[in-house]
NUSEMI-621211 format. One line per 5 residues: their letters; for each residue z, x, y of N, C-alpha, C. Coordinates in Angstrom, 3 decimals. Last residue first. Layout:
BEGIN
a = Z/X/Y/Z/X/Y/Z/X/Y; ...
This chain:
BEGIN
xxxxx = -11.030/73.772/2.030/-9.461/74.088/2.807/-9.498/73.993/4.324; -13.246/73.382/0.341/-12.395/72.422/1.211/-11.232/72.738/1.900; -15.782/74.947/-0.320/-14.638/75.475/-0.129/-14.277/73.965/0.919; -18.664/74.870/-2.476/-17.539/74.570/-1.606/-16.093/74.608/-1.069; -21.172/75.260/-4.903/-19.946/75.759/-4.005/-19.353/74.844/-3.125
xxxxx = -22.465/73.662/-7.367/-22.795/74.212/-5.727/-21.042/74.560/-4.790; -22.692/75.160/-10.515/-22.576/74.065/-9.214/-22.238/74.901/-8.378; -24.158/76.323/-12.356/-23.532/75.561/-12.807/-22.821/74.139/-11.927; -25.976/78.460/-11.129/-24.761/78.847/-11.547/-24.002/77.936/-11.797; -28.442/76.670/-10.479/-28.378/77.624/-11.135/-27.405/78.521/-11.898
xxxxx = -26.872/73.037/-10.222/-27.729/74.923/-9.744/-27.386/76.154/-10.997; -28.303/69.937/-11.031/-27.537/71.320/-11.493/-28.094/72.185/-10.847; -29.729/68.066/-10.888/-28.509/67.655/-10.672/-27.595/69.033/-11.012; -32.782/68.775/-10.442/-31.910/69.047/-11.500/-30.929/68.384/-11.640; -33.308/68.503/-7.486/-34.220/68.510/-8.913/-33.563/68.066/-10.330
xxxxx = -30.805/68.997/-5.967/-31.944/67.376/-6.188/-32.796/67.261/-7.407; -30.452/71.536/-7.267/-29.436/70.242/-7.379/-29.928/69.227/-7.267; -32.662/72.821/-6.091/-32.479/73.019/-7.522/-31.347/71.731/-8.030; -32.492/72.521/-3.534/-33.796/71.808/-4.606/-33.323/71.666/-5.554; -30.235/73.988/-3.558/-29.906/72.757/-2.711/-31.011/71.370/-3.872
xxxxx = -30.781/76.522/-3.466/-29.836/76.110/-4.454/-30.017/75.000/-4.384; -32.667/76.775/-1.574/-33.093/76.771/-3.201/-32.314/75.907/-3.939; -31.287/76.962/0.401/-32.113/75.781/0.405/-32.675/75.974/-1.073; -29.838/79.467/0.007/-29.081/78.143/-0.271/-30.214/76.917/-0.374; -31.993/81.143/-0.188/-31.380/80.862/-0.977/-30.448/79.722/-1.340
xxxxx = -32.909/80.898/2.941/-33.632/80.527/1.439/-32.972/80.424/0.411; -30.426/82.117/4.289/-30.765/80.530/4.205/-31.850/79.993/3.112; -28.673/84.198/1.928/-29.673/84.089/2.758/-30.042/82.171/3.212; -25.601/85.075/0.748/-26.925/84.145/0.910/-27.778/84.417/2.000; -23.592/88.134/0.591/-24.318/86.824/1.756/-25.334/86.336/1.042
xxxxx = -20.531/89.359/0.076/-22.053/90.087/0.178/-22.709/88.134/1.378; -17.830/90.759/-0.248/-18.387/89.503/-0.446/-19.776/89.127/-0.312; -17.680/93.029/0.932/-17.213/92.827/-0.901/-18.043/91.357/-1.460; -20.520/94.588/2.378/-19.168/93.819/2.346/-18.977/93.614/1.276; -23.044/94.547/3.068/-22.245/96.108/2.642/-20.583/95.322/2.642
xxxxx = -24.728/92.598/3.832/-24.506/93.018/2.763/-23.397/94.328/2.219; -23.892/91.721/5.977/-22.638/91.294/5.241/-23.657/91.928/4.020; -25.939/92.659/7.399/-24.612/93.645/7.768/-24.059/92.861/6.937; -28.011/91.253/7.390/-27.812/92.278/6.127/-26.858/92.811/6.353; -28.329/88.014/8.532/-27.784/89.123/8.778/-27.774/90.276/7.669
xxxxx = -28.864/85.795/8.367/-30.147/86.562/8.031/-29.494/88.115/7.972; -26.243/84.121/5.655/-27.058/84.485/6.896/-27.985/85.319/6.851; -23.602/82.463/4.728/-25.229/82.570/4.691/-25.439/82.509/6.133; -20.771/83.170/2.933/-21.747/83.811/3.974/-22.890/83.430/3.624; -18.614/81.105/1.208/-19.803/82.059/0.911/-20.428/82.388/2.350
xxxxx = -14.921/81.071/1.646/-17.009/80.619/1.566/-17.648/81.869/1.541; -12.216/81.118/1.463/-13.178/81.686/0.631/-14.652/80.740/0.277; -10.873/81.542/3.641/-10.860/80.106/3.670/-11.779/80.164/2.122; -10.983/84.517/4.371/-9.652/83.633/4.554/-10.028/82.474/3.400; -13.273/85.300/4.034/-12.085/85.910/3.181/-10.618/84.819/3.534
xxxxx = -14.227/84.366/6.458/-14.849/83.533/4.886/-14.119/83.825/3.820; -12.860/85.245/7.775/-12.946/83.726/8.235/-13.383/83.327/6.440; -14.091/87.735/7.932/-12.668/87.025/8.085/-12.437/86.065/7.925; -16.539/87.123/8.879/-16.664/88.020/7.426/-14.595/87.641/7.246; -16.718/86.526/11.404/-16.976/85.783/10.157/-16.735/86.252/9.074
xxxxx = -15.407/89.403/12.263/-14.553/88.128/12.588/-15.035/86.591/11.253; -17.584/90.879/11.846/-15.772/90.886/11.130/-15.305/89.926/11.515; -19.717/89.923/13.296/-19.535/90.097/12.604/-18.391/89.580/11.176; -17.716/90.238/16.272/-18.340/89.012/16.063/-18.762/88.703/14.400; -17.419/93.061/16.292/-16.601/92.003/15.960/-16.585/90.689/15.786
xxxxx = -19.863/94.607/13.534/-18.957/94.304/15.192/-18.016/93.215/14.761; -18.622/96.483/10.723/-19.452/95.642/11.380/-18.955/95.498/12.429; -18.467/98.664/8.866/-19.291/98.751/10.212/-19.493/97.676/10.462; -16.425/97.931/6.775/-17.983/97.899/6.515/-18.496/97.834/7.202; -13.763/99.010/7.883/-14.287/99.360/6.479/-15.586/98.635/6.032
xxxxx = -13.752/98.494/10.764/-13.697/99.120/10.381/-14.059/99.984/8.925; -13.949/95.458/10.579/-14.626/96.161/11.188/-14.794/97.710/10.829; -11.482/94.777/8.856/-12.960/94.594/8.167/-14.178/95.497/8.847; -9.521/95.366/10.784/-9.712/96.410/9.784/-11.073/96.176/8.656; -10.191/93.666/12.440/-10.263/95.277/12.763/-10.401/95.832/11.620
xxxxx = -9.679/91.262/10.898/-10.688/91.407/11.905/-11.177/92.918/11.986; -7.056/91.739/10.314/-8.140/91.871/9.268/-9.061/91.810/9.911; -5.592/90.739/12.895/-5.674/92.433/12.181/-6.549/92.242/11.285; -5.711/88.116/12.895/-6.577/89.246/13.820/-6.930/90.411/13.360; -3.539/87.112/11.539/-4.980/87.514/10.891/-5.910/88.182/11.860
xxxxx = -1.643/86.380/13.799/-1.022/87.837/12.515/-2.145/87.823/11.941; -3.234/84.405/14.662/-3.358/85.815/15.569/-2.487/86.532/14.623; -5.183/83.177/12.450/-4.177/82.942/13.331/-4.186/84.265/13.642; -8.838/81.951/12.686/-7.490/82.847/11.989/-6.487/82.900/12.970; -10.214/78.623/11.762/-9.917/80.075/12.854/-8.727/80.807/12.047
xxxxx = -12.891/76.323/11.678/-11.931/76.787/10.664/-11.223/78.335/12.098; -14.035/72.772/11.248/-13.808/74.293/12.269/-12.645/74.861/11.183; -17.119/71.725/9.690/-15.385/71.849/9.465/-15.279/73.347/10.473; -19.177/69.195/9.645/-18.675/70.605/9.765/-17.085/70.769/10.463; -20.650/66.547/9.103/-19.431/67.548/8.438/-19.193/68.526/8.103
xxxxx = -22.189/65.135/11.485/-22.621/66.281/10.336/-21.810/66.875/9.313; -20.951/64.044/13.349/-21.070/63.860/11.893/-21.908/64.245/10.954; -20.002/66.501/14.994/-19.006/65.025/14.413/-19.371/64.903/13.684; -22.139/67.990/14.404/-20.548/68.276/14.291/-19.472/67.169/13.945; -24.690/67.687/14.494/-24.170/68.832/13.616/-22.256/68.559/13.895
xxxxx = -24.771/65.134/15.998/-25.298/65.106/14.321/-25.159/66.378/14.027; -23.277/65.718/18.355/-22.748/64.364/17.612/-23.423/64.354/16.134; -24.965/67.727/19.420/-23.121/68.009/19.226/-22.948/66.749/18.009; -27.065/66.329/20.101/-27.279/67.425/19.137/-25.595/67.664/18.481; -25.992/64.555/21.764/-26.669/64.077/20.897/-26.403/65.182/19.460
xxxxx = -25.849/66.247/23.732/-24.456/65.418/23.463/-25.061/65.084/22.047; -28.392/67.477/24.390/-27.048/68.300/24.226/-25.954/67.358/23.439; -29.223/65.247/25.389/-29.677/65.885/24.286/-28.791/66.953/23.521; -28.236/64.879/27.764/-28.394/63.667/26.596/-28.138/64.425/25.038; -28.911/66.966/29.073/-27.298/66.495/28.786/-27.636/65.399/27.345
x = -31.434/66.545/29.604/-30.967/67.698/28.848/-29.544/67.480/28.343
């Protein structure tokens, strides 16, 4: 099980290229106050922070980021976008997002 664990860590993170990202503790406060102005928990507001910080897109199953400014993908949707770029060399809105910061 350890194996597997280590394994799994080493192709989503090391090299999978996923990027950690966090808010500094004077950004906490947007935490609360996101919580506050579109009901979400804090686990929630806290991503919904994170994506206003660093400006990504939200994909999730979640519908609580729909009532947000920034709203959410769904995982179908990005795997669309994704065809649509192998298919095409183009998405639908001209290209595929990314935020490098």
């Amino acid at each position: 099980m350890a194996d597997t664990f280590v394994k799994s860590v080493n192709d989503l993170i090391t090299n999978g290229g996923v990027i950690e990202t966090r808010l500094t503790t004077t950004e906490l406060s947007n935490v609360i106050e996101a919580a506050g102005d579109y009901r979400l928990d804090f686990d929630d507001a806290y991503q919904y922070t994170v994506a206003e910080r660093y400006a990504l897109t939200l994909v999730s199953f979640d519908a609580d980021f729909d009532r947000t400014s920034r709203g959410r993908k769904t995982p179908d949707q990005v795997l669309e976008e994704f065809r649509a770029v192998a298919e095409n060399g183009d998405s639908d809105n001209g290209e595929m997002e990314r935020a490098d910061t």
